[in-house]
C-alpha positions as CSV (number, residue, x, y, z in Angstrom):
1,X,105.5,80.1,103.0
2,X,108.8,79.5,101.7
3,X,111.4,82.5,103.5
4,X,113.5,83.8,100.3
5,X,117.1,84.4,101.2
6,X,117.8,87.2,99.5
7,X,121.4,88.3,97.7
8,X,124.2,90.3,99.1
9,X,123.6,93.0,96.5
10,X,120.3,93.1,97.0
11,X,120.5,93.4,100.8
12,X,122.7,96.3,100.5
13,X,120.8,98.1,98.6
14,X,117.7,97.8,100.4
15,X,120.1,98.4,103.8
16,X,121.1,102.1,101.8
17,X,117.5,102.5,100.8
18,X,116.4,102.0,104.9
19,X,118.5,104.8,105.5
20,X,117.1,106.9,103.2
21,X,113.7,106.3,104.6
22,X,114.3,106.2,108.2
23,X,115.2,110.0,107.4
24,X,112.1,111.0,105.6
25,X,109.6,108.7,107.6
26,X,110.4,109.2,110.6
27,X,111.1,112.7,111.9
28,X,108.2,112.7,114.0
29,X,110.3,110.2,116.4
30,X,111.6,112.7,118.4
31,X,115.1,111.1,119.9
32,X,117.9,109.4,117.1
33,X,118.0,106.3,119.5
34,X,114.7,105.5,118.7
35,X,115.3,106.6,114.6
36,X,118.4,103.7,115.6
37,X,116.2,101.1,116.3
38,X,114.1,101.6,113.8
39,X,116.5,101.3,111.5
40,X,118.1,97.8,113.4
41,X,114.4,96.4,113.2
42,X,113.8,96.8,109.4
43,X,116.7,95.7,108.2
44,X,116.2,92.3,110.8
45,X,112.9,92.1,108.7
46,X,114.4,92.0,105.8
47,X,117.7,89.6,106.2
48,X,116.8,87.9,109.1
49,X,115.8,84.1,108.2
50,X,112.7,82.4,109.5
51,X,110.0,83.8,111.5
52,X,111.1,87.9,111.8
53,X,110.4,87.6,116.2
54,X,112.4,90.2,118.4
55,X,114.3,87.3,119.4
56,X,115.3,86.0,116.3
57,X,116.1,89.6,114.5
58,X,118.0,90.5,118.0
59,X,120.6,87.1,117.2
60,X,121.5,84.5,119.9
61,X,123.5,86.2,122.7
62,X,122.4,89.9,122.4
63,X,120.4,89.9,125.2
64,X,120.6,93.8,125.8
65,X,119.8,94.1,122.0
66,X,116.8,92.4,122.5
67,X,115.5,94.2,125.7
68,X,116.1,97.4,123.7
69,X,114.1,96.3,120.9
70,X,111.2,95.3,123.4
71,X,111.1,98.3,124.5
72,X,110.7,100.0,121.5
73,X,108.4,97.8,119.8
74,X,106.0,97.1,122.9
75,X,106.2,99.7,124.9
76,X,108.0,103.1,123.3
77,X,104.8,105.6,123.0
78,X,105.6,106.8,119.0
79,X,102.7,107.3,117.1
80,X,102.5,105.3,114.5
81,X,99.9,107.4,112.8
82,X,102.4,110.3,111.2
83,X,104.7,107.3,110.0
84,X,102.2,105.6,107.9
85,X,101.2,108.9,106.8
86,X,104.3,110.1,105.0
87,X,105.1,106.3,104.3
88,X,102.2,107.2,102.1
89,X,102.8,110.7,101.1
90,X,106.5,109.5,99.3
91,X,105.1,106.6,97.7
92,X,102.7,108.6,95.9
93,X,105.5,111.0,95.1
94,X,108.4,108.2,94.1
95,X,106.3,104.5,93.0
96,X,104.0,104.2,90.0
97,X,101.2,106.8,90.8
98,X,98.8,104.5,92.6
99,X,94.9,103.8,90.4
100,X,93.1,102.6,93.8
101,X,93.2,101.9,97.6
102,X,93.0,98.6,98.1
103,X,92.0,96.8,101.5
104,X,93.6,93.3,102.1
105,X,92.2,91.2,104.9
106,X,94.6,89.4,107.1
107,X,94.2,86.3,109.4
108,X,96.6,85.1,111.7
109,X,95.8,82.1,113.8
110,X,96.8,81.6,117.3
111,X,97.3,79.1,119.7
112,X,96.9,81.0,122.6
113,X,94.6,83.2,124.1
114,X,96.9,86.1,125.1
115,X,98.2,87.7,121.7
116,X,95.8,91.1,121.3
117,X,92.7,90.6,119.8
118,X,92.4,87.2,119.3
119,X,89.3,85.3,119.8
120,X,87.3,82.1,118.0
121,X,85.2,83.8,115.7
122,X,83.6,82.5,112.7
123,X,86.3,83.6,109.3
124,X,84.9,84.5,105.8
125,X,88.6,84.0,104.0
126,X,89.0,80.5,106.1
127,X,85.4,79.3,105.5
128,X,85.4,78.1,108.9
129,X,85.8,79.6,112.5
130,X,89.4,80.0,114.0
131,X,91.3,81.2,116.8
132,X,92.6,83.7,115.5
133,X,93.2,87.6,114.9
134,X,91.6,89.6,112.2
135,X,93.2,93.0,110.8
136,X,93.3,94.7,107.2
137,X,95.9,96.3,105.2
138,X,94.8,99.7,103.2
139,X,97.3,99.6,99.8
140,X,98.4,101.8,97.0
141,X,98.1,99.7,94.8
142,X,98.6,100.1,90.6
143,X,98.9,97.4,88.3
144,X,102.6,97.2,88.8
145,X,103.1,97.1,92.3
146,X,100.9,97.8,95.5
147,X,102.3,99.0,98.9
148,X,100.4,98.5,103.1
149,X,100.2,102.2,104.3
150,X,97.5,101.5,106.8
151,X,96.5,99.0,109.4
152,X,93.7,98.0,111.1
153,X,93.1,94.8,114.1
154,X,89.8,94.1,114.7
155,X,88.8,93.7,117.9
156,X,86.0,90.7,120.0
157,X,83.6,92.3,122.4
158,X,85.8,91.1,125.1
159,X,88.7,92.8,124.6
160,X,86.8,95.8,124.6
161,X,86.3,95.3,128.7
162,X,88.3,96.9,131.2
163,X,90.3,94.2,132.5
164,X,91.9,92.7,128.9
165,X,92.1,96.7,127.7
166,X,94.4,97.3,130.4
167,X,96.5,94.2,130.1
168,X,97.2,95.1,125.9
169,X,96.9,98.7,126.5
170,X,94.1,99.4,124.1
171,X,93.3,103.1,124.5
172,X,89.4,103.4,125.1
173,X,89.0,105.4,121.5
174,X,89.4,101.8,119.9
175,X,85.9,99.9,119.8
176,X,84.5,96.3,118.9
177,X,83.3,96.8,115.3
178,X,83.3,94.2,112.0
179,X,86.3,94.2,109.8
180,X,84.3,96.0,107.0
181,X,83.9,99.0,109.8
182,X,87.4,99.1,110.7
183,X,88.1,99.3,107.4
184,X,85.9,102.1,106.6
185,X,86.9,104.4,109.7
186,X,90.2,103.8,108.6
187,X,89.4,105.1,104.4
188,X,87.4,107.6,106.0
189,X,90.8,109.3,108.4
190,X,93.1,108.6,105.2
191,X,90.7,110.6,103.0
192,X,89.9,113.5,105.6
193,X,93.3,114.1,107.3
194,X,96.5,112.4,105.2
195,X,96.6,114.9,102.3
196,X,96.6,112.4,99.6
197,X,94.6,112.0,96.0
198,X,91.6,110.0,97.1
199,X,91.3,106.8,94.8
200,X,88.6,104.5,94.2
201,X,88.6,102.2,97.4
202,X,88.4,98.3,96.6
203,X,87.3,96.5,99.1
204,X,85.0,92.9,99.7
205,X,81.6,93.9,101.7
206,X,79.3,91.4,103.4
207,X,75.7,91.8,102.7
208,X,75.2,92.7,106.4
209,X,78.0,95.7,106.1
210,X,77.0,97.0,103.1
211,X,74.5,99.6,103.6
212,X,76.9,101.1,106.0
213,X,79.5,101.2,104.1
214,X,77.8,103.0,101.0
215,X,76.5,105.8,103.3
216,X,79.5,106.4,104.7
217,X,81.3,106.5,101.8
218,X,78.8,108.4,99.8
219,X,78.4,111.1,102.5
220,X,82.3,111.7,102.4
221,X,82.5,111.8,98.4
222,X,84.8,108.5,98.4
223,X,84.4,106.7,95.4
224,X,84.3,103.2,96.0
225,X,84.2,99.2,94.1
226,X,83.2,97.0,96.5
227,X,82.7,93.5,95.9
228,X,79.3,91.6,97.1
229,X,77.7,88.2,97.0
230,X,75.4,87.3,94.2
231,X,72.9,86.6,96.9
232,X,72.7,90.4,97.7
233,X,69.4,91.7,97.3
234,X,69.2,94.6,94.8
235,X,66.3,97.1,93.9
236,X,66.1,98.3,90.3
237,X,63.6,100.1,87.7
238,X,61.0,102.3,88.3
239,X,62.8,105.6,87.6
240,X,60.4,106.7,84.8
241,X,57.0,107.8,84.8
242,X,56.0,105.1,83.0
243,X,58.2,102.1,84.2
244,X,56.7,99.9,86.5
245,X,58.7,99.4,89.9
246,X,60.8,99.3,91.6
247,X,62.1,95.1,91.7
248,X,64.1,93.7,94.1
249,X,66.2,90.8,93.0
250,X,69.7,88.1,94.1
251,X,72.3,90.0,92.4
252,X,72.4,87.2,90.8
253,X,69.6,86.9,89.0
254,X,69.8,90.8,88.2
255,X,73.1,90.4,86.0
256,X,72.1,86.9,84.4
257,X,69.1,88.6,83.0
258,X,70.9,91.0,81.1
259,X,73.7,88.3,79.3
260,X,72.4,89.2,75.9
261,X,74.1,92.4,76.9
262,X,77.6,91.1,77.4
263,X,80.6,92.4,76.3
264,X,84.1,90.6,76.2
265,X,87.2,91.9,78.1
266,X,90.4,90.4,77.0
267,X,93.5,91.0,80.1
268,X,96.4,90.1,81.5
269,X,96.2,88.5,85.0
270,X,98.9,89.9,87.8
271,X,101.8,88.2,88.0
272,X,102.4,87.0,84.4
273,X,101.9,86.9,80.9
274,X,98.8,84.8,80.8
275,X,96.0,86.2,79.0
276,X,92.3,85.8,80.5
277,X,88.9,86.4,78.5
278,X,85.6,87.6,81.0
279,X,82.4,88.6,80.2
280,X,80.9,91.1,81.7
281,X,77.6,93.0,81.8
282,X,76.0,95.9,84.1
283,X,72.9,97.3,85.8
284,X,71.5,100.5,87.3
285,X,70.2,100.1,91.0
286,X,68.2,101.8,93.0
287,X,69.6,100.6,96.6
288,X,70.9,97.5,98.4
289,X,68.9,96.4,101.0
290,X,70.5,94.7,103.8
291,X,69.3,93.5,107.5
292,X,65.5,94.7,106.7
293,X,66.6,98.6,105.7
294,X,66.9,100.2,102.7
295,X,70.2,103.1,102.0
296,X,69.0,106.4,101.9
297,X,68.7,107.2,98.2
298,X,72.8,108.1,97.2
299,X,73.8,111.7,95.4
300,X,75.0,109.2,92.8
301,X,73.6,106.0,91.2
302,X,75.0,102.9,92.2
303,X,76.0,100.0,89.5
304,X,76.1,96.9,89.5
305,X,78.3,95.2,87.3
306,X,78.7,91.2,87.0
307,X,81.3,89.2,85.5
308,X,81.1,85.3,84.1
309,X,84.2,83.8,83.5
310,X,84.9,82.7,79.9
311,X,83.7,79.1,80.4
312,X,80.9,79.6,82.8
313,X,77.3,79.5,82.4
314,X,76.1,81.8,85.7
315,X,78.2,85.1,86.3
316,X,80.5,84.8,89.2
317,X,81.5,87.8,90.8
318,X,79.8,90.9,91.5
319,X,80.5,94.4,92.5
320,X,78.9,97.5,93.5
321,X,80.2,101.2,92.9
322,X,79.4,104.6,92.8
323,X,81.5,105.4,89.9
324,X,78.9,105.9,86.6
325,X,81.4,107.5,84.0
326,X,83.7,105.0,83.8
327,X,83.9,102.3,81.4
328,X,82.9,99.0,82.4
329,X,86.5,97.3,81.8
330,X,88.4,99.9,83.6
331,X,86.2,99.3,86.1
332,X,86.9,95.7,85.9
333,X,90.4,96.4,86.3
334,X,90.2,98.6,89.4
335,X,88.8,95.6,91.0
336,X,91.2,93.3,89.9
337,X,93.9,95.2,91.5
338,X,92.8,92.8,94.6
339,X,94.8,90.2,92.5
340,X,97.8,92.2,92.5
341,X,97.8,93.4,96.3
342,X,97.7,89.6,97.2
343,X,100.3,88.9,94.7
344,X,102.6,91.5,96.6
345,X,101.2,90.1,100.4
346,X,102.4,86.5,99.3
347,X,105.8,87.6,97.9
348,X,106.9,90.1,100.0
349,X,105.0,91.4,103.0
350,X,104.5,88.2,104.1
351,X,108.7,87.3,103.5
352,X,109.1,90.6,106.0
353,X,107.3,88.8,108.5
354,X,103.9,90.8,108.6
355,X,102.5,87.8,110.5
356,X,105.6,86.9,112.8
357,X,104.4,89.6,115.7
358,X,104.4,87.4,119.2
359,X,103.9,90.2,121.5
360,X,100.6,91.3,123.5
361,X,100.3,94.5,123.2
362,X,97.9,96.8,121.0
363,X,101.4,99.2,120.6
364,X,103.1,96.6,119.3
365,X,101.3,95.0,117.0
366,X,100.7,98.6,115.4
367,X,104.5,99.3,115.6
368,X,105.5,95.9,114.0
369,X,102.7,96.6,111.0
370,X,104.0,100.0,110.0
371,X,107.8,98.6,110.1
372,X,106.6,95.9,108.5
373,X,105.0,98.4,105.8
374,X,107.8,100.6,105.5
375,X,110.6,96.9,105.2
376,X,107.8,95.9,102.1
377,X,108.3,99.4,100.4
378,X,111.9,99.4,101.1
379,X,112.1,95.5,99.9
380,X,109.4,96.1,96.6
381,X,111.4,99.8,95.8
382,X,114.6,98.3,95.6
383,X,113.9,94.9,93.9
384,X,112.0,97.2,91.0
385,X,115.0,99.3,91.2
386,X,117.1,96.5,89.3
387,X,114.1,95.8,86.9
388,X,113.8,98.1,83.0
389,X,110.7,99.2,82.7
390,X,107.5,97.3,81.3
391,X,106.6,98.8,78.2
392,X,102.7,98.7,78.3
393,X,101.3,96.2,76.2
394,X,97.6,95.3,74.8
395,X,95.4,92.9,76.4
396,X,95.4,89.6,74.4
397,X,93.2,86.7,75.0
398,X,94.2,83.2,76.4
399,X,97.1,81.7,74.7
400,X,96.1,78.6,72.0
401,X,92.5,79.8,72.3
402,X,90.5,80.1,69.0
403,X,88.4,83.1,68.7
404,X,84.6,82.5,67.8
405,X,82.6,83.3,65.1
406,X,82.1,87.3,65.1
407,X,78.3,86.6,65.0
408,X,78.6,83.8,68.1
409,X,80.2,86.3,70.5
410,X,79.5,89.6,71.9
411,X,81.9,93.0,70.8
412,X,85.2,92.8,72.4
413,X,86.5,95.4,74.4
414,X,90.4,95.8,74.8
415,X,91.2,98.1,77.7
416,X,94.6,99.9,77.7
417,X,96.1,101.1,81.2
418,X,93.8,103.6,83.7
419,X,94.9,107.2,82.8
420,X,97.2,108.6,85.0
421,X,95.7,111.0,87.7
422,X,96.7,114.6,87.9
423,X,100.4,114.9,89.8
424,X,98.3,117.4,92.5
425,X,97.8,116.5,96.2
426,X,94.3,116.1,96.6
427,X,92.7,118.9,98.9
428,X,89.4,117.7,100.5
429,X,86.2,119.5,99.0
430,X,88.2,120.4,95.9
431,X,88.4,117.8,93.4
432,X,85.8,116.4,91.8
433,X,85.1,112.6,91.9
434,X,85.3,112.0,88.3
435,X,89.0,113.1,88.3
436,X,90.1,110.3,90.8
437,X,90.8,107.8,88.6
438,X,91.5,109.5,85.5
């Protein structure tokens, strides 16, 4: 992508706001030389032009600027961990209270077989198999801006063996798992140990994760949205004495059964004014098989809610959750907050250089993510800074588009803004789900 240069203004006030977030993120680096770098590294990733490499935010002839920063970045033993943490903790305090946890996938392809983690393995977002390394971003994210707080890089099978563990340094906790798993671990430390307000978690699931990822989820009270394939087999019926069942279904097929049941939600797509119309309809479900098994039966229902966009015939995307007593649009909006976190990836995590990392190690690819996270926050916080605030406005429908006949279409629903949550800290085993996303 295009590298935005941004003004001198601008730069200093993100430079000022660097300052004031190396001193609240980062007490738990315990020497002020390391604080130092910290602070010489971010504000490379968010002046320096072209790729943001050690090298290129050290500048030509600073050799001993650049050894320093290597050592930091690769090597220094911080832990990352408490960063991200409170990186979290004053975003929820100072941004837009955040309506979900969003996780973004992120590929970066290689040339080379020596940056950590990468392998040739086959890529759902590519479509095709790459060399390449595979990691996910965790987000606040709200309808006006969404911010990386956790990071995850999956890793092959063989960089799970002794000898490529020692040469990257992966400590021997780290295992070989799927993208969706690392994903989940990682929801499943946020919500136990980081002493924030558990949101809905939005995530994509692959029919072969999903069963997994429901149980872990529903055995740690984490309400969830995940999108699925229409291909994904669902049970359904059967819950009465009477009713004959249960069926199992193609997602698919489930949701286009029941279009006589549509409603019409009328939003605003991230990013700009335009207006969008879908249609979208719902089902209870017993359980979603997946590689032969059945879930054990969740504490709460699952849905199943299916969306056709306004001009197609078959729905088109899918989702499962666990949250019942919410209406369907704000549900619908929860999961579009994927639309906004890749928004923000395009426009400014990737113009920090989230992808630029060319070291080896497992260290410093973790180190370079969370400064990368904390440059984004620093880059987003200031930019909105210099912005009035959006008065809220009601969902309209597609400019220059005619509405139809009352009888011709189904009931319209108009969906204002998710209530705000509670201002609280969320205290696990205290707060009920249904308060999560009010």
């Amino acid at each position: 992508m295009a590298r935005v240069v941004l003004p001198e203004e601008s730069t200093k006030e993100i430079s000022e706001l660097i300052d004031v977030l190396i001193s609240q993120l980062f007490e738990s680096l315990p020497r002020r030389d390391q604080r130092n770098w910290a602070r010489v590294y971010l504000n490379g990733l968010v002046q320096t032009s072209g790729k943001k490499t050690i090298r290129n935010i050290a500048g030509t002839g600073a050799s001993s600027v650049e050894q320093s920063l290597q050592q930091f970045i690769s090597k220094s033993p911080w832990d990352w961990t408490p960063v991200r943490r409170s990186l979290a903790q004053h975003l929820e305090r100072t941004a837009q209270r955040p309506l979900a946890w969003v996780l973004q996938p992120m590929v970066v392809e290689k040339a080379g077989d020596r940056s950590v983690g990468v392998g040739r393995q086959f890529v759902p977002q590519l479509g095709r198999t790459a060399n390449c390394q595979q990691a996910g971003g965790i987000w606040l994210a709200s309808s006006e801006a969404s911010f990386p707080v956790e990071w995850t890089l999956t890793l092959p099978g063989p960089w799970t063996t002794e000898l490529l563990r020692r040469r990257a340094g992966i400590p021997d906790t780290a295992r070989s798992l799927t993208p969706a798993q690392d994903a989940v671990h990682a929801v499943q430390r946020m919500a136990a140990g980081w002493q924030l307000q558990r949101r809905p978690v939005v995530m994509e699931v692959a029919n072969s994760d999903l069963a997994q990822s429901v149980e872990s989820f529903v055995l740690q009270d984490i309400p969830f949205v995940f999108k699925v394939d229409g291909s994904l087999p669902v049970s359904f019926g059967g819950a009465g004495r009477h009713k004959p069942g249960p069926h199992t279904a193609p997602a698919r097929e489930l949701i286009d059964s029941l279009r006589s049941q549509r409603r019409v939600v009328e939003w605003t797509r991230h990013g700009g004014a335009e207006g969008a119309v879908t249609l979208l309809t719902s089902a209870s479900i017993l359980a979603a098989p997946a590689e032969d098994r059945l879930l054990p039966a969740p504490t709460t229902p699952l849905l199943l809610v299916g969306a056709w966009s306004e001009a197609a015939l078959l729905p088109t995307e899918f989702w499962i959750t666990n949250i019942g007593d919410r209406p369907l649009a704000q549900l619908f909006l929860l999961a579009k907050l994927t639309d906004r976190v890749s928004l923000d990836f395009t426009e400014t995590c990737e113009a920090v250089g989230i992808r630029d990392f060319e070291g080896r190690s497992f260290r410093g690819w973790h180190h370079h993510a969370t400064l990368a996270s904390v440059a984004h926050a620093a880059r987003l916080l200031a930019s909105r800074s210099q912005e009035p605030a959006p008065r809220p406005t009601a969902p309209r429908p597609a400019a220059g588009r005619a509405p139809a006949p009352l009888a011709a279409r189904p009931p319209a629903i108009r969906p204002g803004p998710p209530p705000a949550l509670p201002a609280r800290a969320y205290t696990p085993g205290q707060t009920p789900r249904r308060e999560y996303i009010r």
